[in-house]
BAMAR-5988 format. One record per residue: residue number from 1; residue in one letter; z, y, x of N, C-alpha, C, CB in turn. Coordinates in nm, 4 decimals, decimal comma. Atoms other than C-alpha are relative to their C-alpha. Glycine has a CB too. Layout:
<tikes>
{tike NUM "a" {Z Y X} {Z Y X} {Z Y X} {Z Y X}}
...
</tikes>
This chain:
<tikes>
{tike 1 "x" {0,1405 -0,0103 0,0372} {17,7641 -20,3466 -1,8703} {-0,0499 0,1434 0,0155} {-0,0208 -0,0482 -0,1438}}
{tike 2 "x" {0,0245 -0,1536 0,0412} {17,7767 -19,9592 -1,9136} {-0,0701 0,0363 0,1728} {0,1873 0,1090 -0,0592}}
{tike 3 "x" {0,0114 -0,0463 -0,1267} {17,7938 -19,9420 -1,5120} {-0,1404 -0,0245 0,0609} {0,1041 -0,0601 0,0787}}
{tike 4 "x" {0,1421 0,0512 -0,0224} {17,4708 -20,0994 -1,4049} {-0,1091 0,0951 -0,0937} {-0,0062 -0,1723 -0,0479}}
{tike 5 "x" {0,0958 -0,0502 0,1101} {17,2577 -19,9145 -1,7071} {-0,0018 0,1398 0,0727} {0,0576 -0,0054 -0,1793}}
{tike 6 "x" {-0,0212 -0,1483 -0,0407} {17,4292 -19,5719 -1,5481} {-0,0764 -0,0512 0,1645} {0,2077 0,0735 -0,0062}}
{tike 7 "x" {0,0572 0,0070 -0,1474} {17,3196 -19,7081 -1,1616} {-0,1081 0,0173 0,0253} {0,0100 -0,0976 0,0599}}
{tike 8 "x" {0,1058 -0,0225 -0,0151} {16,9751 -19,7609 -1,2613} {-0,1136 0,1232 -0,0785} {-0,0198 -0,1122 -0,0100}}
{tike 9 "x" {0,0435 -0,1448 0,0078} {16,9499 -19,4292 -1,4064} {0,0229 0,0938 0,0900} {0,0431 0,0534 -0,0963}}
{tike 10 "x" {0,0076 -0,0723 -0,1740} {17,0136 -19,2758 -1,1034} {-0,0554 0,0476 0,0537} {0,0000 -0,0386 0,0910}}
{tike 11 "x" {0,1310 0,0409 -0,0683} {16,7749 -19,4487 -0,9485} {-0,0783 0,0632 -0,0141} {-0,0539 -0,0993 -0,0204}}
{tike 12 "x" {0,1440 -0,0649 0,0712} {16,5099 -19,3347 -1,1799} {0,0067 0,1433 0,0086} {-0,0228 -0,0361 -0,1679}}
{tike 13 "x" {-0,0516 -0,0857 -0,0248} {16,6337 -19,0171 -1,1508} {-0,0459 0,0626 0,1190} {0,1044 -0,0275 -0,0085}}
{tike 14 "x" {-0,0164 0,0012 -0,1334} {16,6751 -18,9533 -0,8244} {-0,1830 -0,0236 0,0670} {0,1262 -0,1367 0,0360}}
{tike 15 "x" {0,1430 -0,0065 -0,0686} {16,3207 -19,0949 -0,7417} {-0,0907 0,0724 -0,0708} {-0,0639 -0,1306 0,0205}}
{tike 16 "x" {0,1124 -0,0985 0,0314} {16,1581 -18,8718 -0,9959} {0,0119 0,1204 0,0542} {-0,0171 0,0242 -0,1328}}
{tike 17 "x" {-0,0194 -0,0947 -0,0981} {16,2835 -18,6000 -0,8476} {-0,0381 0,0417 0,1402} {0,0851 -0,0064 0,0056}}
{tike 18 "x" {0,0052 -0,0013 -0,1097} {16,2363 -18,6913 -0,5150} {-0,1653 -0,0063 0,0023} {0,0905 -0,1015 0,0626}}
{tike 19 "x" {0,1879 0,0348 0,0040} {15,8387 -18,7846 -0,6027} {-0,0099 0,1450 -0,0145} {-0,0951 -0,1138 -0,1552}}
{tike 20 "x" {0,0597 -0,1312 -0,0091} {15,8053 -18,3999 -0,7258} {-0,0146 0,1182 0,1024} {0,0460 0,0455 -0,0801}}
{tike 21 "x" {0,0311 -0,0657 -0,1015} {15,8243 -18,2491 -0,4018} {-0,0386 -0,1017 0,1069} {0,1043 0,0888 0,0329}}
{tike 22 "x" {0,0672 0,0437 -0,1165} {15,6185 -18,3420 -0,1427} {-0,1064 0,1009 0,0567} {-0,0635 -0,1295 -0,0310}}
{tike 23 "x" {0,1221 -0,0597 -0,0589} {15,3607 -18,2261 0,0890} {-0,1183 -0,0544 -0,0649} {-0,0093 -0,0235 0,1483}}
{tike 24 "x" {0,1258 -0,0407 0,0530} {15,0026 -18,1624 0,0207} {-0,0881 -0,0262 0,1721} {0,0090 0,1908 -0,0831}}
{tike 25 "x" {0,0531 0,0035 -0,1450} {14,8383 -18,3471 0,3612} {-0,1440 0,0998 0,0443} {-0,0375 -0,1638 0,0246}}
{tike 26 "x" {0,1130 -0,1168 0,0374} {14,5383 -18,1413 0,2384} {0,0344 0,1450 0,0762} {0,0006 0,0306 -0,1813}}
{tike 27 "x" {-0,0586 -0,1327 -0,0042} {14,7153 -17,8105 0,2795} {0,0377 0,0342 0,1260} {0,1096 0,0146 -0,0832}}
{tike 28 "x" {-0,0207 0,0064 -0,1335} {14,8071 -17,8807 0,6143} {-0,0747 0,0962 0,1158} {-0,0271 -0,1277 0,0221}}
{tike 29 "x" {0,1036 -0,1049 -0,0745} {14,6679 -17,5997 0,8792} {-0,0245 0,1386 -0,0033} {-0,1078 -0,0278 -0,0247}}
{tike 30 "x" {0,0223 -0,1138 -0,0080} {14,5368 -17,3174 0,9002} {-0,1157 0,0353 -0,0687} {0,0026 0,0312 0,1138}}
{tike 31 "x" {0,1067 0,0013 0,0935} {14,3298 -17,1250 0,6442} {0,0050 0,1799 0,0533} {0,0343 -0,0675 -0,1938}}
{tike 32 "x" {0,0391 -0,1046 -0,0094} {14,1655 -16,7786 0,6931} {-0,0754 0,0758 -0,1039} {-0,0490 -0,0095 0,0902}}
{tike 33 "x" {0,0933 -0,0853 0,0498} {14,0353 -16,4859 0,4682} {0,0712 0,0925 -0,0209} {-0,0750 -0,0335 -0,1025}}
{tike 34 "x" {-0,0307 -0,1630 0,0142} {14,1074 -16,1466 0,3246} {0,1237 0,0009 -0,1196} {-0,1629 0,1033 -0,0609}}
{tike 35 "x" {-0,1118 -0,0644 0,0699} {14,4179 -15,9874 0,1874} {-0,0627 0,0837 -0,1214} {0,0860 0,0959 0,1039}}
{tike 36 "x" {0,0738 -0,1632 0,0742} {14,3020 -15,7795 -0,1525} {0,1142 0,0628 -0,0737} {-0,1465 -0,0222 -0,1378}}
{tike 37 "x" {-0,0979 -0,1102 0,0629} {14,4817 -15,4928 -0,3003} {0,0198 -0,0688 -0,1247} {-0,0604 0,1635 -0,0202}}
{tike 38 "x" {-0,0420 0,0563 0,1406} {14,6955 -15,6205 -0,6205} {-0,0396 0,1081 -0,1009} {0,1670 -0,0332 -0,0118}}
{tike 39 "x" {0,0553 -0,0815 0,1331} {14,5542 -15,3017 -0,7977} {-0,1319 0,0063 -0,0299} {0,0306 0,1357 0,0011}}
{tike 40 "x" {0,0977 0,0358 -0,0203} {14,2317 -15,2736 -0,7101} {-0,1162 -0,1168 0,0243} {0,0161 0,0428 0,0406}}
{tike 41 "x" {0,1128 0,0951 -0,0052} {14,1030 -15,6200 -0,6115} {-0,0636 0,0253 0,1132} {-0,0931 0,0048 -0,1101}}
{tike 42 "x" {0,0733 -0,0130 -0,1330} {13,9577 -15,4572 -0,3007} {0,0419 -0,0968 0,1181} {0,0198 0,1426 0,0499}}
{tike 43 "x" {-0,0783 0,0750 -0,0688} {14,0072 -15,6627 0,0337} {-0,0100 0,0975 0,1120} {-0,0380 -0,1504 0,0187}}
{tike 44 "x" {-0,0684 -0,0693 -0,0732} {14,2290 -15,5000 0,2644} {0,0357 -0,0385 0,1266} {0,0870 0,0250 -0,0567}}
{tike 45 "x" {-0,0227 0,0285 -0,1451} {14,3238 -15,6709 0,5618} {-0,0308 -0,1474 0,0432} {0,1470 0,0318 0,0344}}
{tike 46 "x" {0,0161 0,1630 -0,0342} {14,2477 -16,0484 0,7400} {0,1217 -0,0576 0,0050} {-0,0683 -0,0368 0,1379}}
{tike 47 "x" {-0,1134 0,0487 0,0023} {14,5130 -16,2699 0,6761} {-0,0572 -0,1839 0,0339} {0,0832 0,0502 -0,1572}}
{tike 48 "x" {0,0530 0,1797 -0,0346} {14,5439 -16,6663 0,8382} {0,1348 -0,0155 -0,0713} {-0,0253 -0,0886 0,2041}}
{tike 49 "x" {-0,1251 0,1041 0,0717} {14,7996 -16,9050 0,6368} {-0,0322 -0,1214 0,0624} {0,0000 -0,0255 -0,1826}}
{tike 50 "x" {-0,0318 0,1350 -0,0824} {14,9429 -17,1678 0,8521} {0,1193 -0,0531 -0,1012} {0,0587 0,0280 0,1855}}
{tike 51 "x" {-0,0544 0,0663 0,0565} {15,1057 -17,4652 0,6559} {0,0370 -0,0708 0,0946} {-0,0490 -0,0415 -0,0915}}
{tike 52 "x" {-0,0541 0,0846 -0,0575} {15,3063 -17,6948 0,9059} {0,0760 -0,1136 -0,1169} {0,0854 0,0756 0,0975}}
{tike 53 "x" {-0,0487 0,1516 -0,0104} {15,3734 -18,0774 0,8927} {0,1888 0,0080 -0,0927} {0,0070 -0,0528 0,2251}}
{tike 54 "x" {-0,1480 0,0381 0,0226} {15,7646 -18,0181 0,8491} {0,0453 0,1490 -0,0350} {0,0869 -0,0779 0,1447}}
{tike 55 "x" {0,0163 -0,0698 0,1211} {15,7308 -17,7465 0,5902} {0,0186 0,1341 0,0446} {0,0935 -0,0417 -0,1132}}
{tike 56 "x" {-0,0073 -0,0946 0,0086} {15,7061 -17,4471 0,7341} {-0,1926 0,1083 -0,0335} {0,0950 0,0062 0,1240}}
{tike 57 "x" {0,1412 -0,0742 0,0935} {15,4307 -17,1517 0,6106} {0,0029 0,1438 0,0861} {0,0337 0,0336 -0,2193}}
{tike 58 "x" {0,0135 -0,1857 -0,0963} {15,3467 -16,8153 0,8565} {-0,0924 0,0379 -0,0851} {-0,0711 0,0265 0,1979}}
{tike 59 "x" {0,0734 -0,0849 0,0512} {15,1411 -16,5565 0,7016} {-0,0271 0,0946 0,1223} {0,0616 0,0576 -0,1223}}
{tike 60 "x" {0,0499 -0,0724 -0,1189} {14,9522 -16,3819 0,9682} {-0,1150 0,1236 -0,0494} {-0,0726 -0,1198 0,1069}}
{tike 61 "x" {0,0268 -0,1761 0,0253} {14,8815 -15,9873 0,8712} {-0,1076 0,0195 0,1031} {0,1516 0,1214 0,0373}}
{tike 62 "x" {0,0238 -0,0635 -0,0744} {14,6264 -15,8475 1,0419} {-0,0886 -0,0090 0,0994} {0,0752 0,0164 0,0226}}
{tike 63 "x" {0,0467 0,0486 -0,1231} {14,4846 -15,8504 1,3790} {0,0244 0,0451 0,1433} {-0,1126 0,0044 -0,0129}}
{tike 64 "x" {-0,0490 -0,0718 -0,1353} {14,5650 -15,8001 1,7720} {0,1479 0,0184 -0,0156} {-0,0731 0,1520 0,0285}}
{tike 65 "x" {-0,1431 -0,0615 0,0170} {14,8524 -15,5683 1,7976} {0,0382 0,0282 -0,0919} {0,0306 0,0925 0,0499}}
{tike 66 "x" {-0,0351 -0,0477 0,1208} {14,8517 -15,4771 1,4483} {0,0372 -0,1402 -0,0555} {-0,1142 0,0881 -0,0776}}
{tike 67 "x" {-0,0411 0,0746 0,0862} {14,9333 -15,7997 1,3735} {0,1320 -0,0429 -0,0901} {-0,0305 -0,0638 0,0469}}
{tike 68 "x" {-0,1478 0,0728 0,0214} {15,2632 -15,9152 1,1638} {-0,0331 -0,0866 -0,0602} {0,1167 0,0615 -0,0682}}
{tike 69 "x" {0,0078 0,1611 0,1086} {15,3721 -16,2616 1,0679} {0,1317 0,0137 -0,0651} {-0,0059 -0,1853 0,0964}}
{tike 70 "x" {-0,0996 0,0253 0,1005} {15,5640 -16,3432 0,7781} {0,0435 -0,1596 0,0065} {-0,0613 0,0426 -0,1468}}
{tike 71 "x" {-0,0173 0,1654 -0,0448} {15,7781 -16,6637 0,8422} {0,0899 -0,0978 -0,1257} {0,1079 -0,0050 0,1702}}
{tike 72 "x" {0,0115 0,0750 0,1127} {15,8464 -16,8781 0,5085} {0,0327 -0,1420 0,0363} {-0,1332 0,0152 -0,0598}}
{tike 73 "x" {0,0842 0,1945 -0,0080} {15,8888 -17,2601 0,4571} {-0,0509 -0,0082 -0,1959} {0,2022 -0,2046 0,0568}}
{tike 74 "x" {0,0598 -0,0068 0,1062} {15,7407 -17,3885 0,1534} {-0,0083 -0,1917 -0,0810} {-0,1514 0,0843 0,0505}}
{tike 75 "x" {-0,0430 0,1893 0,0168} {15,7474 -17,7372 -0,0340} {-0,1301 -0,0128 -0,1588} {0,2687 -0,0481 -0,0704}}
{tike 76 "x" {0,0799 -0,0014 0,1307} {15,4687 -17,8718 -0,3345} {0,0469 -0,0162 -0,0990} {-0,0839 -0,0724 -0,0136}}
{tike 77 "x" {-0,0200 0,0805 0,1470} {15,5021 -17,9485 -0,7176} {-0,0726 0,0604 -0,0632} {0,1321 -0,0087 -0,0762}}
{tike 78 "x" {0,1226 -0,0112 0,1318} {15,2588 -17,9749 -0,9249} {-0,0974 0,0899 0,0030} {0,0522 0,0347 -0,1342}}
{tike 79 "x" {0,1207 -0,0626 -0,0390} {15,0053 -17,7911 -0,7765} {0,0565 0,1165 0,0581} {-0,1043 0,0262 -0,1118}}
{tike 80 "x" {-0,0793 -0,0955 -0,0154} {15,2156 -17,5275 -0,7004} {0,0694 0,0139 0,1576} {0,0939 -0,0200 -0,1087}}
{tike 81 "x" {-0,1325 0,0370 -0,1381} {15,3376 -17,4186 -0,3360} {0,0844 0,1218 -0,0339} {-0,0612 0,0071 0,2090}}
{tike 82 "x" {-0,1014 -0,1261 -0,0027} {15,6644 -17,2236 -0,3644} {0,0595 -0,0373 0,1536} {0,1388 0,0021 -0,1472}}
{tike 83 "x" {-0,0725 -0,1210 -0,1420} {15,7916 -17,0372 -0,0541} {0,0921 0,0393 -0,0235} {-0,0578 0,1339 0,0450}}
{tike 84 "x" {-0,1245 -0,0485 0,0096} {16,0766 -16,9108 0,0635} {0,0106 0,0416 0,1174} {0,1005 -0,0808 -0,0418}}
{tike 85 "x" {0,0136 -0,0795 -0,1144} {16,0953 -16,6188 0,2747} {0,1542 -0,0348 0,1110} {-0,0164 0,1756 -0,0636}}
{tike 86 "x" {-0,1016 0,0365 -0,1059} {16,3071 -16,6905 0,6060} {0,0978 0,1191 -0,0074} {-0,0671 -0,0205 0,1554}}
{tike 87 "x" {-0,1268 -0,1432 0,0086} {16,4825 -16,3272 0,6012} {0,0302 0,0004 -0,1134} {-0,0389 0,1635 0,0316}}
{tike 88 "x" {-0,0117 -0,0636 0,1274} {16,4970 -16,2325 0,2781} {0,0599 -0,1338 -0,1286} {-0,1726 0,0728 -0,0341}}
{tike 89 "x" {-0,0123 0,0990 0,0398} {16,5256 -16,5903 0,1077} {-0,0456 0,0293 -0,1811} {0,1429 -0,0485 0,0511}}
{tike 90 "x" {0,0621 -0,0578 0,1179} {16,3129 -16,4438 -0,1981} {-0,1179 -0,1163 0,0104} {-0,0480 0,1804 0,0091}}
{tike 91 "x" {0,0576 0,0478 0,0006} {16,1214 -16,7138 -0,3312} {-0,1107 0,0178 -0,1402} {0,0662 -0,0835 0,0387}}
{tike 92 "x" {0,0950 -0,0333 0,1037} {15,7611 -16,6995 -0,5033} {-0,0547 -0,1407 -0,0171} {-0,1126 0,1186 0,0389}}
{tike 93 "x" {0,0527 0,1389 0,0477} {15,5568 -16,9842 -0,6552} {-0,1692 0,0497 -0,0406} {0,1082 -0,0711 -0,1575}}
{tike 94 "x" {0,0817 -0,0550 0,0745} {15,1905 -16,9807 -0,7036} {-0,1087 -0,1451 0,0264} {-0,0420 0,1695 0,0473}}
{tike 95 "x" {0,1071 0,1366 0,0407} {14,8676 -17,2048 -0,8220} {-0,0323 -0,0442 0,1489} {-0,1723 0,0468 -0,1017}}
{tike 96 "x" {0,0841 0,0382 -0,1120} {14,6817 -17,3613 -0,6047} {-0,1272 -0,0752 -0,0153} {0,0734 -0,0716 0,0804}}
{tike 97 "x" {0,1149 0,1135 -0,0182} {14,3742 -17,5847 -0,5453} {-0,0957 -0,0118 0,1092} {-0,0847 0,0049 -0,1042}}
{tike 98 "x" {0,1268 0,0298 -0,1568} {14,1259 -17,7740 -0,2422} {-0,0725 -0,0545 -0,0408} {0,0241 -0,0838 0,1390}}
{tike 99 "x" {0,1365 0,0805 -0,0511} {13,7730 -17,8550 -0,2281} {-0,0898 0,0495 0,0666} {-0,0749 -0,0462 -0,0883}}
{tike 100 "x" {0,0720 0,0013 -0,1320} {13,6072 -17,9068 0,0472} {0,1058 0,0609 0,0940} {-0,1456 0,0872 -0,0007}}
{tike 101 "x" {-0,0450 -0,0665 -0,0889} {13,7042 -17,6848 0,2945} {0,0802 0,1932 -0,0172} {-0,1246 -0,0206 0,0792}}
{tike 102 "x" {-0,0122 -0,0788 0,0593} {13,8218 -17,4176 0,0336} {0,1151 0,0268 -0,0813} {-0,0834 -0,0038 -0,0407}}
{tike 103 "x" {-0,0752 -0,0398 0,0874} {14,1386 -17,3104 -0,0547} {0,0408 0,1298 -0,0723} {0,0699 -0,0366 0,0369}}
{tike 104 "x" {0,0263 -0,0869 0,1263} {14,1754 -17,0974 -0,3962} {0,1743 0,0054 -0,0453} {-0,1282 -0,0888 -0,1362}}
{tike 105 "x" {-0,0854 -0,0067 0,0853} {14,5154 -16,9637 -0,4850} {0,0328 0,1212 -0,0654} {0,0885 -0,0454 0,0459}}
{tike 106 "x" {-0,0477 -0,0914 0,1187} {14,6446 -16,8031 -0,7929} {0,1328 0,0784 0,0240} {0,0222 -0,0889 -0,1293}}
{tike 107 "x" {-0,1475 -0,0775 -0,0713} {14,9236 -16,5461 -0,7097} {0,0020 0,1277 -0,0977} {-0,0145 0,0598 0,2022}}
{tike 108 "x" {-0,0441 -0,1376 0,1051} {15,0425 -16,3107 -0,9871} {-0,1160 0,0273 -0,0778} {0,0420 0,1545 0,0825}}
{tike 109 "x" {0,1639 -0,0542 0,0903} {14,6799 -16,3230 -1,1524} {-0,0998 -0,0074 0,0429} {-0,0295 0,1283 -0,0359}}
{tike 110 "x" {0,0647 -0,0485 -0,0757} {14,5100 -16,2769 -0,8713} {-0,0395 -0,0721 0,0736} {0,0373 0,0768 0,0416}}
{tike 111 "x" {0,0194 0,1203 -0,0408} {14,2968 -16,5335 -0,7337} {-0,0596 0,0375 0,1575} {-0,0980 -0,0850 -0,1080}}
{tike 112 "x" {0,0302 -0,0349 -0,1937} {14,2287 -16,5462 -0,2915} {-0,0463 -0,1349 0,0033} {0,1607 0,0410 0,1415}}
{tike 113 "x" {0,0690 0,1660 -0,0826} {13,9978 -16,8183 -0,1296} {-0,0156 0,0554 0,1428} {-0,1955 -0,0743 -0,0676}}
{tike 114 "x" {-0,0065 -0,0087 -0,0839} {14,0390 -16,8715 0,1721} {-0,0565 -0,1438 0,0976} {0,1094 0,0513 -0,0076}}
{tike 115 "x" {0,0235 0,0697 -0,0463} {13,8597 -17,1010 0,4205} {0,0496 -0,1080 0,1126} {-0,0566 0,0476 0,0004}}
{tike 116 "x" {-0,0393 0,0621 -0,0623} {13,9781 -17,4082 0,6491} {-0,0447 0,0179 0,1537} {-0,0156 -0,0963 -0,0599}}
{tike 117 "x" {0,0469 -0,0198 -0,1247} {13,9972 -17,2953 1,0334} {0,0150 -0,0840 0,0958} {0,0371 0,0937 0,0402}}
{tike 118 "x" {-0,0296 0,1183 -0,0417} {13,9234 -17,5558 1,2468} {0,0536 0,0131 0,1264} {-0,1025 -0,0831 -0,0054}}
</tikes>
């Protein structure tokens, strides 16, 4: 009897887990706006955030030749996308939220909107 009771805790298990990460079909793409200084609040440089299908996340610094990308994958829960830097494997976590064509995330305090580039 014990065995069956333990199998279909597992289960349950196992699929709650598996429900808390997922993609965000929303999130999908490419979003554009400004980098701002974490002391100041000023905005400092143009930055695009590309979210791919099969979880990866670039951060695109910059512009032209000055550009650098930062190459990440990234996975959802609970509103939340955490990253995980490809070199470094230093991972951050931060808010999030979409409407319309407007994504707003929370990162150490510090809130960035950034628009959907089509």
């Amino acid at each position: 009897m014990m065995k069956p009771i333990l199998m279909i805790l597992g289960c349950i298990l196992a699929f709650n887990c598996h429900s808390q990460k997922k993609k965000d079909p929303q999130l999908i793409g490419k979003w554009g706006g400004l980098l701002k200084d974490s002391q100041t609040g000023s905005s400092m440089d143009k930055i695009v955030l590309e979210f791919t299908k099969d979880g990866h996340f670039r951060q695109h610094l910059g512009e032209n030749k000055m550009q650098n990308t930062i190459e990440s994958t990234f996975e959802v829960q609970n509103n939340k996308i955490i990253s995980a830097d490809q070199r470094t494997k230093e991972t951050s976590e931060s808010q999030y939220s979409i409407k319309n064509d407007t994504l707003t995330i929370l990162y150490e305090g510090m809130e960035n909107k950034y628009i959907k580039l089509k």
